[in-house]
C-alpha positions as CSV (number, residue, x, y, z in Angstrom):
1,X,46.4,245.0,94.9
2,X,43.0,244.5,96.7
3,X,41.9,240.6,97.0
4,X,38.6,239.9,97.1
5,X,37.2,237.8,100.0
6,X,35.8,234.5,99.0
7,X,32.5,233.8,100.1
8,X,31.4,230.8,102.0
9,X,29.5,229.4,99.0
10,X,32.6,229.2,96.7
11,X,34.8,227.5,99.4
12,X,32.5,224.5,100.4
13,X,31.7,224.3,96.7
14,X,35.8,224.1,96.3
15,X,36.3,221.7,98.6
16,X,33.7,219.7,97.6
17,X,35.7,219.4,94.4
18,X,38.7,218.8,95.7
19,X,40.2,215.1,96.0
20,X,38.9,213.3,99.3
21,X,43.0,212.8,100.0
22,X,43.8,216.6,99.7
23,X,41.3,217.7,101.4
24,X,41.7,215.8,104.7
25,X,43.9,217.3,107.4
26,X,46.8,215.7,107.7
27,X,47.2,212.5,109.8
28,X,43.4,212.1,109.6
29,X,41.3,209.7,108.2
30,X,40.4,210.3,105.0
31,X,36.2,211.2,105.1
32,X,35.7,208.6,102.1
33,X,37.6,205.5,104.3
34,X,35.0,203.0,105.8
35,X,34.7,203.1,109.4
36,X,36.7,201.7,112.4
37,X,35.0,199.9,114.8
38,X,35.4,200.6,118.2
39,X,37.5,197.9,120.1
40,X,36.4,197.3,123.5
41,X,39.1,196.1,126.0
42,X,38.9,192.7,127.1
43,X,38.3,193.4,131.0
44,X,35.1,195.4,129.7
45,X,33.7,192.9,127.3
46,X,30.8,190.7,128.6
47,X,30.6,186.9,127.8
48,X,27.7,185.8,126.6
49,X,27.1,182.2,128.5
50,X,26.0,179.3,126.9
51,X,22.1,179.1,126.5
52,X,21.8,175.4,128.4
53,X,24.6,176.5,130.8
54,X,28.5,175.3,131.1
55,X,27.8,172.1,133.6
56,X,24.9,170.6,135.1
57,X,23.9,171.4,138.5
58,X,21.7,171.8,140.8
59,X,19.2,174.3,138.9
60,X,18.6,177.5,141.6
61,X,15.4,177.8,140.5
62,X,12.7,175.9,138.5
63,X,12.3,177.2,135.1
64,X,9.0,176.3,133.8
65,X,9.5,174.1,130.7
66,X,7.9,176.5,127.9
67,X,10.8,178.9,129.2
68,X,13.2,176.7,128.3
69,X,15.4,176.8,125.3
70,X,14.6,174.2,122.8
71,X,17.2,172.1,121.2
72,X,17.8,170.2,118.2
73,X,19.5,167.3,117.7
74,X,21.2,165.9,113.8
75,X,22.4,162.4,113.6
76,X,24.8,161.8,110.7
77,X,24.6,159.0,108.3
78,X,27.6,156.4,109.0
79,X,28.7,153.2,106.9
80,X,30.9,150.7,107.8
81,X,32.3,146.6,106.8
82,X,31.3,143.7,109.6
83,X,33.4,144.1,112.3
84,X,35.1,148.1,111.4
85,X,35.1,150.6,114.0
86,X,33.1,153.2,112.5
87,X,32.4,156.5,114.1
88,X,28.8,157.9,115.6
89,X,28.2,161.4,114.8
90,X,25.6,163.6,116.7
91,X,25.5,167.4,116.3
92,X,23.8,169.3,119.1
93,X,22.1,172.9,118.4
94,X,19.4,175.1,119.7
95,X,16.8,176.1,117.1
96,X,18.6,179.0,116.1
97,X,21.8,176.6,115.5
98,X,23.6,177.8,118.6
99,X,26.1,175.1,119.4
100,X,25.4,173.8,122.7
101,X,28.5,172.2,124.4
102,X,29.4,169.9,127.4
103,X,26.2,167.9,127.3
104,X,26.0,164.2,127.7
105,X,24.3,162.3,124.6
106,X,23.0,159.2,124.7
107,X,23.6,156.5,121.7
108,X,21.3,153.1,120.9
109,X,21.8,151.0,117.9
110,X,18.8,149.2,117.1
111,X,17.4,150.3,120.5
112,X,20.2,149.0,122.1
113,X,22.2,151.3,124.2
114,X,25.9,151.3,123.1
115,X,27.1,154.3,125.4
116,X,26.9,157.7,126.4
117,X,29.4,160.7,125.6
118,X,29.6,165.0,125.7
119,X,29.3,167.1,123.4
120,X,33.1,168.8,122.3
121,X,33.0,172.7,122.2
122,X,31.0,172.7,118.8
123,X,28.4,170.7,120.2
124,X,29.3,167.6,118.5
125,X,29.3,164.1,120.3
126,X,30.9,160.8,118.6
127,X,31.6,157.7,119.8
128,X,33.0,154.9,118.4
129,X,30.7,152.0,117.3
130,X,31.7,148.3,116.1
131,X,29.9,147.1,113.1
132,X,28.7,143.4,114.5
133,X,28.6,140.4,112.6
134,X,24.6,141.5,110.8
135,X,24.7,141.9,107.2
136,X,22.2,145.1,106.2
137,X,21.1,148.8,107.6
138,X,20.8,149.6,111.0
139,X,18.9,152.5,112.8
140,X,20.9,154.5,115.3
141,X,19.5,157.6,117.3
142,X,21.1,160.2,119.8
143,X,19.2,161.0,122.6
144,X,19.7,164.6,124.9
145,X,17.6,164.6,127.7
146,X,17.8,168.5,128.1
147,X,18.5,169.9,131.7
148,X,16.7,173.1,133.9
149,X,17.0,175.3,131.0
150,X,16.9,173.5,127.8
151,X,14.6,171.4,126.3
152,X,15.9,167.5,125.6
153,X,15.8,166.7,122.0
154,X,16.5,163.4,119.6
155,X,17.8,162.8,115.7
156,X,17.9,159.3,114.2
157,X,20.1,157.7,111.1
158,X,21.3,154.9,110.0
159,X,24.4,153.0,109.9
160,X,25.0,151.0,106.6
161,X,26.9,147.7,106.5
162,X,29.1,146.4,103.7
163,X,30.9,143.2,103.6
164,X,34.3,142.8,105.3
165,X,37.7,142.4,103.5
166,X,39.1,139.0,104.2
167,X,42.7,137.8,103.7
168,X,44.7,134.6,104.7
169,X,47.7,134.6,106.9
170,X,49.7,131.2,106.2
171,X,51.6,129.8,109.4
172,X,55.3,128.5,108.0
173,X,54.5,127.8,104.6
174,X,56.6,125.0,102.7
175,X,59.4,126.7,100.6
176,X,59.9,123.7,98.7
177,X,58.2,120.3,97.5
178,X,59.1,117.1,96.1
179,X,57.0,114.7,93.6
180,X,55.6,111.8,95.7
181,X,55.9,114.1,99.0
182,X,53.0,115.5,100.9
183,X,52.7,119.3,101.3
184,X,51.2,120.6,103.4
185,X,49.6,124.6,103.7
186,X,48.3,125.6,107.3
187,X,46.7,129.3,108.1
188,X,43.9,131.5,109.1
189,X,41.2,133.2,107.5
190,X,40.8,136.6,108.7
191,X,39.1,139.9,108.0
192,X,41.2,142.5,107.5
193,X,38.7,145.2,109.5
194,X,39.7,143.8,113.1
195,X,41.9,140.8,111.9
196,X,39.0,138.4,113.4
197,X,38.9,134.7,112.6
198,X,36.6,133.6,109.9
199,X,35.1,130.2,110.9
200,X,33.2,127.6,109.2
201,X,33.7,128.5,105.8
202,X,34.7,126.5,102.7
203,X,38.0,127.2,100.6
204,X,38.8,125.7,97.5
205,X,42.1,124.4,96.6
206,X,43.7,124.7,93.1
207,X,46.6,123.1,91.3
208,X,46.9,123.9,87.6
209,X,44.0,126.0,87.4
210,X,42.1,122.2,88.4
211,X,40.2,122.2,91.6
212,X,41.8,119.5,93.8
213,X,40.0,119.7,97.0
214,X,37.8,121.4,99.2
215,X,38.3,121.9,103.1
216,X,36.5,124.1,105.4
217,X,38.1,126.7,108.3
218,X,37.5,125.2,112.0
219,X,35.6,127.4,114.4
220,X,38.7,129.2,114.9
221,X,39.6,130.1,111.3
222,X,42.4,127.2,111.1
223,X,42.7,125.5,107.8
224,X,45.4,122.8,106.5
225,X,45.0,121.6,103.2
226,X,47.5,118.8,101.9
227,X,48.6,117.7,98.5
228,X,50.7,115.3,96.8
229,X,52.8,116.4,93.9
230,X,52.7,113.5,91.1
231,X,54.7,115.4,88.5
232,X,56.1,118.4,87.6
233,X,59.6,117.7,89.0
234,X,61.9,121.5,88.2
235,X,59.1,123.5,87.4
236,X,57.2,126.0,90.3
237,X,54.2,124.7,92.2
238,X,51.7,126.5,92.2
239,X,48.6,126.0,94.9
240,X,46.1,128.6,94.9
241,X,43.2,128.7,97.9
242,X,40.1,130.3,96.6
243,X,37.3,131.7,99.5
244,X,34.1,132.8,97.5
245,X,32.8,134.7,100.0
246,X,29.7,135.1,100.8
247,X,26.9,137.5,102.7
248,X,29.2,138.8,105.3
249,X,32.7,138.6,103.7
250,X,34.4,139.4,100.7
251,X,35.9,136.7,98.5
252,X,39.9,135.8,98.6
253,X,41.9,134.1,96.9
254,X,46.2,133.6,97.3
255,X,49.0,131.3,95.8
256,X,51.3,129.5,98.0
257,X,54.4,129.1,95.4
258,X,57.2,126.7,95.6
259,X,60.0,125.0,93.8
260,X,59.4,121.4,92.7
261,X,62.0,119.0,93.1
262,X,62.0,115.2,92.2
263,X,61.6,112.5,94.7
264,X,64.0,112.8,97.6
265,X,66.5,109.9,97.9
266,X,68.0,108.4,101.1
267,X,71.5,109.2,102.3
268,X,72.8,107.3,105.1
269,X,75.6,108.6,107.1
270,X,77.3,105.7,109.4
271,X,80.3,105.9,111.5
272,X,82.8,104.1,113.6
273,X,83.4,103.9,117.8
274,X,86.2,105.9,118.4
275,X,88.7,105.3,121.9
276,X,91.4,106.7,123.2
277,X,93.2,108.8,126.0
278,X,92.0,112.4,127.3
279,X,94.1,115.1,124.8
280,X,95.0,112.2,122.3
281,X,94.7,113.7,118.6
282,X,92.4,111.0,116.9
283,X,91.2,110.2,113.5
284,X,87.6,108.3,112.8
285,X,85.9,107.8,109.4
286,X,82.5,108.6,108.2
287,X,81.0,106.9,105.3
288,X,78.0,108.5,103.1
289,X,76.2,106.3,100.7
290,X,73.0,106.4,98.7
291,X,70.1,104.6,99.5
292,X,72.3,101.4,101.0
293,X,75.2,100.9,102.7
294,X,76.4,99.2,99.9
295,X,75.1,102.0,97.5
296,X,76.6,104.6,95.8
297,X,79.1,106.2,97.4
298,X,78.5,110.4,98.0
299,X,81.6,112.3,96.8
300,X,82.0,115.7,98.5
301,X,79.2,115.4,101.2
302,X,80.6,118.3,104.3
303,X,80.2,115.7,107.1
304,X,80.0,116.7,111.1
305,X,80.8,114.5,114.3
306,X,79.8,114.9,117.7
307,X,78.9,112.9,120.9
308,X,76.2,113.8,123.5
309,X,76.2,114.0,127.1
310,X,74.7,115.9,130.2
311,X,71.1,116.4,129.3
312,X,71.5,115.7,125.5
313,X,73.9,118.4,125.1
314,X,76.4,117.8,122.4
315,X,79.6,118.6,121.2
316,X,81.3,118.8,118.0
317,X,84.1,116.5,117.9
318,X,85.2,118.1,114.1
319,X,84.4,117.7,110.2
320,X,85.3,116.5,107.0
321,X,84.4,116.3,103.3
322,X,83.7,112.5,101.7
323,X,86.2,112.0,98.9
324,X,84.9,109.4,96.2
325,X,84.7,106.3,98.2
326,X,82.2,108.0,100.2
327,X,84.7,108.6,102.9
328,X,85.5,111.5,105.1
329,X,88.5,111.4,107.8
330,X,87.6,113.5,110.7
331,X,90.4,114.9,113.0
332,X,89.9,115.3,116.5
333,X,91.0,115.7,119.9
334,X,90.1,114.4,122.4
335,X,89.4,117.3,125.0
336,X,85.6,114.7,126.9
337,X,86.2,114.0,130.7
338,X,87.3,110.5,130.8
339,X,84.4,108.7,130.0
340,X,81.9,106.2,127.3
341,X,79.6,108.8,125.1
342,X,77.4,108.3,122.4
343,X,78.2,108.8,119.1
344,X,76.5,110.7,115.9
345,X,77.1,112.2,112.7
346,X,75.6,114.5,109.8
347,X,75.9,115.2,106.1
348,X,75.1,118.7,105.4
349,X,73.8,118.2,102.0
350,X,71.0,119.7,99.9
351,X,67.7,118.6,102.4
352,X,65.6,119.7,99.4
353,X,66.9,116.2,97.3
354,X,67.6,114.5,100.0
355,X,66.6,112.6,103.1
356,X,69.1,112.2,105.6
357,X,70.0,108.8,108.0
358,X,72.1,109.4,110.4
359,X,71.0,106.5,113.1
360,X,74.8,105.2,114.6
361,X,73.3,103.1,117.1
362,X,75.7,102.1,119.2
363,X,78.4,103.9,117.9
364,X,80.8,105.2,121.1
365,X,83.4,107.2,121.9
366,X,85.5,105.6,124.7
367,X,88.4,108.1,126.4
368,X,90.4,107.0,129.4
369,X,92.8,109.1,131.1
370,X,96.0,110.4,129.7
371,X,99.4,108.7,131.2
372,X,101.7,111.7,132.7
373,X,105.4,112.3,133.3
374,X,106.9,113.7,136.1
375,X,110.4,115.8,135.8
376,X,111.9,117.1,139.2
377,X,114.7,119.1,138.9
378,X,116.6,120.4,142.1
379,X,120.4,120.0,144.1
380,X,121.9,116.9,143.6
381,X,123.5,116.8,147.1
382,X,121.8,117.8,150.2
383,X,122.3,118.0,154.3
384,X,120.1,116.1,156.9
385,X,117.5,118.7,157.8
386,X,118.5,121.2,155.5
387,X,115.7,123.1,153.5
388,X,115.4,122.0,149.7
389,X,113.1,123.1,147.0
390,X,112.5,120.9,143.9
391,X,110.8,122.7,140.9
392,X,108.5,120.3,139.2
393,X,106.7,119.7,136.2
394,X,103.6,117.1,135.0
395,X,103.2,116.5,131.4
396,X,100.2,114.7,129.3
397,X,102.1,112.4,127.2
398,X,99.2,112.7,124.8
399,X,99.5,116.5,123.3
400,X,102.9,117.2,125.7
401,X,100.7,119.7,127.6
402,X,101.5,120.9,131.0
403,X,98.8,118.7,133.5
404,X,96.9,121.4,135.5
405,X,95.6,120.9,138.9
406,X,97.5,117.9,139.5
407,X,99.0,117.1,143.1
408,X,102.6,116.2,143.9
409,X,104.1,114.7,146.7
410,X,107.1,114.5,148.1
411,X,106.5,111.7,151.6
412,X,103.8,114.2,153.0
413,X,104.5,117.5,151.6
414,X,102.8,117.9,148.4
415,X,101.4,120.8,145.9
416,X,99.4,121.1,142.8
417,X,100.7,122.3,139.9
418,X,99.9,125.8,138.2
419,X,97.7,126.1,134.4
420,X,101.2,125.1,132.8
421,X,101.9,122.0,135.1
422,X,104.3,123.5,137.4
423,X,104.6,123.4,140.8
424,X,107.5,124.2,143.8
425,X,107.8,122.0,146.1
426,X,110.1,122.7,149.5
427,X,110.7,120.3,152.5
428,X,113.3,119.5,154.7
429,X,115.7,116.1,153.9
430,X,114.4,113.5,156.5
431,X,117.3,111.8,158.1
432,X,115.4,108.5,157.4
433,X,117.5,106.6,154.8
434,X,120.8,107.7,156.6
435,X,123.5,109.3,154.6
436,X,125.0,108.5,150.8
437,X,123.3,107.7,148.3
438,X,119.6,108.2,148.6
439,X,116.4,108.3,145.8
440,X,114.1,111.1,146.3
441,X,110.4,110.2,144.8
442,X,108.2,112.7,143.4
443,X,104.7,111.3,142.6
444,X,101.7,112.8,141.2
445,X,98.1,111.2,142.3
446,X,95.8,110.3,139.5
447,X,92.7,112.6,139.2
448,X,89.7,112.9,136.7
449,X,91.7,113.0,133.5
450,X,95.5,111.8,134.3
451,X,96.6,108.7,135.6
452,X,99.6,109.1,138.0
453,X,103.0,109.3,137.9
454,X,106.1,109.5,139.5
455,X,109.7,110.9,139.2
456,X,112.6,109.5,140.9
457,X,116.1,111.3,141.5
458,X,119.3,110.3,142.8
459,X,120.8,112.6,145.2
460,X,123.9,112.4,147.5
461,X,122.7,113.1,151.1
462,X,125.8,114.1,154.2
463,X,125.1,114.7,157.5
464,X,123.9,117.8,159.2
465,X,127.1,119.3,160.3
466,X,125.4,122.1,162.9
């Protein structure tokens, strides 16, 4: 069968028709896809350079200054409370609102130069500005004095000023208060922007909703204000300090809370001189009374007992618990270098009811050294210049304790005794005395805590027979 050829008419018209998918070769863009553009590698591309240059230098030339690229320069609006750091904001451009970066831009506040910084990369310069102590607006302008190939250029704004937070910071306040007692409030005022002192201003004081007094803050900010409780006894008190403000500062106002006990009563807490020997197990007395010596006694006061020495260093001697005579046994022993120390005493009870008196006077505690005893044990029959040893031992009578550090002799020979109180001592039997019978004595010296002592033992002494 004979196919007719297709004339060029009817196949542009056919593809024409056909879709813009099907009738693309394959792996080539389709003829209805937007364009590519053409990427040009990096080491071909050229950098445009910054119209007032990258740094300032020496120009090379002089470029006359209607050549020069002019500039603009926006100064944004900033707002800030007395003494906040606010930011400065300065935006530098050329007229067709090319960033220009690196450039140094000059800052005045009121005329008054507060500093100089460069632009960042998007032309913008800030600096930080401290909102003085000047209640209302202020103008502020950014100044670029241009260089061989831009034009300098300047923008104004304003800075607005709104009053400063202020707060008070109290320095120990009272966690309790008594009726009768004075309290006493001390703190600061401060503003909460740079934690300044607020001086010379008057606070009001409050008690009940009632104004009670009125006291002003020194140059410094320091205010104390003082009150006396006249009722109220178990209920909260309440004192609130009131600052109105004023042109520069925002008003404040805080409550100093406290539990309100009644009047605080007297206790006095007495005790007796204490002596006796250096590790003697002692017992004193304490006596806790109300108001008087002769007033009520104080049942189930925790009582504590201690003498001073050195450079008013204490130590605790023990405690006890008053029973109800007011009495409280306290058992203790006696571990002070031999020696006359001051007494004193406490009563650990509630300080918010109470007022303690602890003033002993000349309450002492006396301790002398503790009496020892000697043992010696060894042979009980020995030659003329033989070698002997003797094992020793020093004892406090007080607490039956070994006696440390002690020295023992023996004539001339003598050793100290180890942390238990023993000691070895070796010599050789003097011919002195002769033979028979003899007493060997064994003394130990007297040193900062023991008295001495001595041992005596009867041996039977024979002649040397080498």
């Amino acid at each position: 069968m004979l196919r007719r050829p297709v004339s060029p008419r009817l196949a542009a018209a056919a593809v024409l028709l056909l879709p813009a998918s099907l009738a693309a070769k394959p792996g080539a863009p389709s003829p209805n896809s937007p364009a590519k553009p053409v990427e040009i590698p990096a080491h071909q591309q050229q950098l445009k350079a910054p119209p007032c240059g990258l740094h300032e230098t020496t120009p090379q030339r002089f470029v006359p200054f209607r050549e020069r690229h002019a500039t603009k320069l926006k100064a944004s609006y900033a707002i800030g409370a007395i003494g906040e750091t606010i930011k400065l904001k300065a935006n530098l451009q050329t007229e067709d609102g090319t960033p220009i970066a690196f450039k140094s831009v000059e800052f005045k506040v009121d005329n008054q130069v507060v500093g100089a910084v460069k632009s960042d990369s998007k032309g913008v310069a800030t600096i930080n500005y401290k909102v003085p102590n000047k209640f209302g607006p202020k103008t502020w302008e950014a100044r670029y004095a241009g260089n061989n190939k831009c034009k300098g250029s300047s923008g104004s704004s304003t800075v607005g000023t709104v009053r400063a937070p202020t707060k008070f910071s109290l320095i120990y306040p009272p966690k309790y208060a008594n009726v009768g007692a004075k309290v006493t409030i001390n703190g600061v005022l401060k503003r909460t922007t740079d934690d300044a002192t607020v001086g010379g201003r008057e606070l009001e004081v409050y008690v009940g909703g009632a104004s009670v007094a009125k006291v002003a803050t020194s140059s410094g900010g320091h205010f104390t204000v003082e009150y006396v409780p006249v009722a109220g006894a178990n209920k909260p008190l309440d004192i609130k300090l009131q600052f109105l403000g004023d042109v520069l500062y925002n008003p404040k106002s805080t409550v100093v809370s406290m539990p309100l006990y009644p009047p605080k009563q007297t206790v006095l807490v007495r005790g007796v001189s204490l002596t006796g020997f250096y590790g003697q197990t002692l017992n004193t007395s304490v006596l806790v009374t109300l108001g008087a010596l002769t007033g009520p006694k104080f049942h189930g006061a925790p009582v504590r007992v201690w003498y001073r020495h050195g450079d008013n260093d204490t130590t605790n001697l023990g405690a006890g618990t008053t029973n109800q005579f007011g009495v409280a046994t306290v058992s203790t022993t006696l571990r002070a270098k031999p020696g006359v120390y001051t007494m004193d005493g406490f009563a650990d009870v509630d300080r918010k009811r109470y007022t303690i008196d602890h003033e002993w006077g000349n309450t002492k505690l006396t301790v002398y050294k503790a009496p020892v005893t000697v043992s010696a044990l060894g042979p009980n029959t020995v030659q003329i210049g033989a070698q002997v040893s003797f094992a020793i031992k020093v004892v406090r009578t007080t607490d039956k304790q070994g006696a440390s550090d002690v020295e023992v002799c023996f004539s001339t020979k003598c050793v100290k005794t180890d942390g238990a109180g023993r000691a070895t001592l070796k010599f050789t039997v003097p011919n002195g005395g002769g033979t028979g019978p003899r007493t060997f004595s064994f003394a130990s010296k007297a040193d900062a805590y023991h008295l001495a002592g001595v041992k005596n033992v009867a041996v039977q002494v024979s002649p040397n027979t080498n």
